[in-house]
C-alpha positions as CSV (number, residue, x, y, z in Angstrom):
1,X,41.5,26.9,-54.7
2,X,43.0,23.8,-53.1
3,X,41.2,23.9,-49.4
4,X,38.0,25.0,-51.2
5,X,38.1,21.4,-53.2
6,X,39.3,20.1,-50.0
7,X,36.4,21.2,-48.2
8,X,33.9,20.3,-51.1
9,X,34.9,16.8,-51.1
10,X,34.9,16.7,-46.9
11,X,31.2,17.8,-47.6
12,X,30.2,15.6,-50.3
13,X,31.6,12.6,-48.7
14,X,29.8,13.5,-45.2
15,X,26.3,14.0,-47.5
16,X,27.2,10.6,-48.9
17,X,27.9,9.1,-45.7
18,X,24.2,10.6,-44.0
19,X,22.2,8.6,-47.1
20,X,24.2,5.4,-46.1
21,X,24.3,5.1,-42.9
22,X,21.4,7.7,-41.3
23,X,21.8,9.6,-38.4
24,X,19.3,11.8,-37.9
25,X,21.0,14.2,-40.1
26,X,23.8,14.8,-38.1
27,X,26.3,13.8,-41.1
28,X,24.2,16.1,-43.4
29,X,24.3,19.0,-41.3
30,X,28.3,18.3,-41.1
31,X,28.3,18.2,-45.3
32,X,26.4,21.2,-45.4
33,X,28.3,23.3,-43.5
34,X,32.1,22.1,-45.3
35,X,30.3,23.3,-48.1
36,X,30.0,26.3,-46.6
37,X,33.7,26.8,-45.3
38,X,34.1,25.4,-48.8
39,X,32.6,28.8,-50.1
40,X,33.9,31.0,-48.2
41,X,37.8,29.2,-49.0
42,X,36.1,29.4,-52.6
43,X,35.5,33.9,-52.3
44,X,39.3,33.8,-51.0
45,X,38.7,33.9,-47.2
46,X,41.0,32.8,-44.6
47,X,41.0,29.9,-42.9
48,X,39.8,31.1,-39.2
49,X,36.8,32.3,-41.2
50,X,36.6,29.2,-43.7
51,X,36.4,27.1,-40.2
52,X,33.7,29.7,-38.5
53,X,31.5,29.5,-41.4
54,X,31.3,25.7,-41.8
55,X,30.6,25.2,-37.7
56,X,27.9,28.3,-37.6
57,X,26.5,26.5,-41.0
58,X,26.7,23.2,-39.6
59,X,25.2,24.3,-36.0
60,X,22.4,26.6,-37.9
61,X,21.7,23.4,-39.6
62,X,21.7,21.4,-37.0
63,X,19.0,23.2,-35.1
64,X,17.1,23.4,-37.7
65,X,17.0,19.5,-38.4
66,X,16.2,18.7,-34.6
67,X,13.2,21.4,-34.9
68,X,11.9,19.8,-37.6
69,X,12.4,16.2,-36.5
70,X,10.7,17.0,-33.2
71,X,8.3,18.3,-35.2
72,X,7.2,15.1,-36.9
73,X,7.7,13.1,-33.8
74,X,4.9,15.0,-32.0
75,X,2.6,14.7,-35.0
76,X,3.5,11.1,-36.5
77,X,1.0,8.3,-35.7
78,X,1.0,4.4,-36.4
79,X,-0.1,3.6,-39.6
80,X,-2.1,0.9,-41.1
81,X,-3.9,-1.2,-38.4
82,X,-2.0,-0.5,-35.4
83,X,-3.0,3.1,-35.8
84,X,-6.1,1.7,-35.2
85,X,-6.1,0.5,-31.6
86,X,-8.4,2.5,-29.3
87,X,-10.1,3.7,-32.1
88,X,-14.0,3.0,-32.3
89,X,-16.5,1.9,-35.1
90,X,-19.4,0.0,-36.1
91,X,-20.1,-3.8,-37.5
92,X,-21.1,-4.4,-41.1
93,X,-20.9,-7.6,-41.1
94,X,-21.9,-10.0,-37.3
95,X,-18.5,-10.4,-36.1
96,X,-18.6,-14.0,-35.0
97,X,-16.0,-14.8,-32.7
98,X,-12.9,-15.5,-33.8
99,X,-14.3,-16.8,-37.1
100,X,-14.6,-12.9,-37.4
101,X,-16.8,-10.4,-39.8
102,X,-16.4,-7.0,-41.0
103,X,-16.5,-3.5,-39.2
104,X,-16.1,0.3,-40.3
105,X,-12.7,2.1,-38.7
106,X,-12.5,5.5,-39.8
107,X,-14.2,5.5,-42.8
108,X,-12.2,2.2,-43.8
109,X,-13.8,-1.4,-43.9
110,X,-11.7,-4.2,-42.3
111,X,-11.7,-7.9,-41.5
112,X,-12.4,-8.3,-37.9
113,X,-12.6,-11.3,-35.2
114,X,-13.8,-10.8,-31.8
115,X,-11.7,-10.5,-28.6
116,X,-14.0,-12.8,-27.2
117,X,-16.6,-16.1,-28.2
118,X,-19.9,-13.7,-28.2
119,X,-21.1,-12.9,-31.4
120,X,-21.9,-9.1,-31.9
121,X,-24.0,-8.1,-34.6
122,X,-24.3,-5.1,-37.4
123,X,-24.5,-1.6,-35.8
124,X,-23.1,-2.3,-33.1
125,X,-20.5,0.0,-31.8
126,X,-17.1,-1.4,-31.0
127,X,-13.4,-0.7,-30.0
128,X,-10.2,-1.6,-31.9
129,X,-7.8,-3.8,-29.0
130,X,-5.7,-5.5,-31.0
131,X,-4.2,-6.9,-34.5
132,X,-4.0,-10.0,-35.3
133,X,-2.3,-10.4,-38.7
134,X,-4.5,-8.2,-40.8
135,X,-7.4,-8.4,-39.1
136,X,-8.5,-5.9,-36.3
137,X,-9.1,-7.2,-32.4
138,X,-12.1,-5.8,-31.3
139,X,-14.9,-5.2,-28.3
140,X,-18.4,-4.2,-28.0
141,X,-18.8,-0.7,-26.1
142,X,-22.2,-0.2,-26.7
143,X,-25.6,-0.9,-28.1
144,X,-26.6,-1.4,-31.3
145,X,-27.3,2.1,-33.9
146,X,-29.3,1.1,-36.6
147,X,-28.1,4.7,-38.2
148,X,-24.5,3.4,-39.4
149,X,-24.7,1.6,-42.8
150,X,-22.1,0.6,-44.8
């Protein structure tokens, strides 16, 4: 009963540890698999198979944390207005220089200046460079189309 406390604790302290100070999971794998060995010391099993337990937990886990953090990495995007950039729309609103004007951005309305001094007016279609506080950064890429409206 004693190692299986021991191992408990060794895991709840490793859990703790992965929610203060994140690793990736690494530390939560770890906890998760001394509860394991803690188990198994739990059921009354020796210790060769107390250790086996909590590394093939802890590896088992382990895999599956990275395949599920690569996971995410391949389909997370910006956010916000820097998930904007290289995206295209349409003016609402002339875009007048940098004293600026509203355009639509994937179905959302933002504030907008213009990346350069020319003024380009409603309809037109146009390219997200840049952000500029909340405001998007953008370009003309082509001719007015009466057919957007806000």
């Amino acid at each position: 009963m004693a190692s299986s406390a021991i191992w408990m604790i060794i895991g709840g302290i490793l859990i703790l540890l992965e929610l203060a100070l994140p690793t990736n999971f690494v530390l939560l794998c770890l906890g998760v698999g001394c509860l394991g060995g803690g188990a198994v010391a739990f059921l009354g099993g020796p210790l060769w198979l107390q250790v086996g337990s909590a590394l093939g937990i802890a590896i088992a886990a382990l895999v599956v944390a990275r395949r599920f953090l690569h996971r995410q990495e391949a389909q997370s995007r910006e956010f916000g207005a820097m998930g904007l950039i290289g995206q295209t729309g349409w003016v609402i609103e002339p875009v007048r220089g940098p004293l600026g004007g509203l355009v639509k951005v994937e179905g959302e309305t933002w504030r907008a200046v213009a990346a350069s001094t020319v003024e380009i007016p409603p309809g037109t279609t146009v390219r997200v460079t840049g952000v500029e506080g909340n405001k998007l950064v953008v370009e003309p890429t082509g001719p007015q189309t009466p057919d957007h409206g806000p």
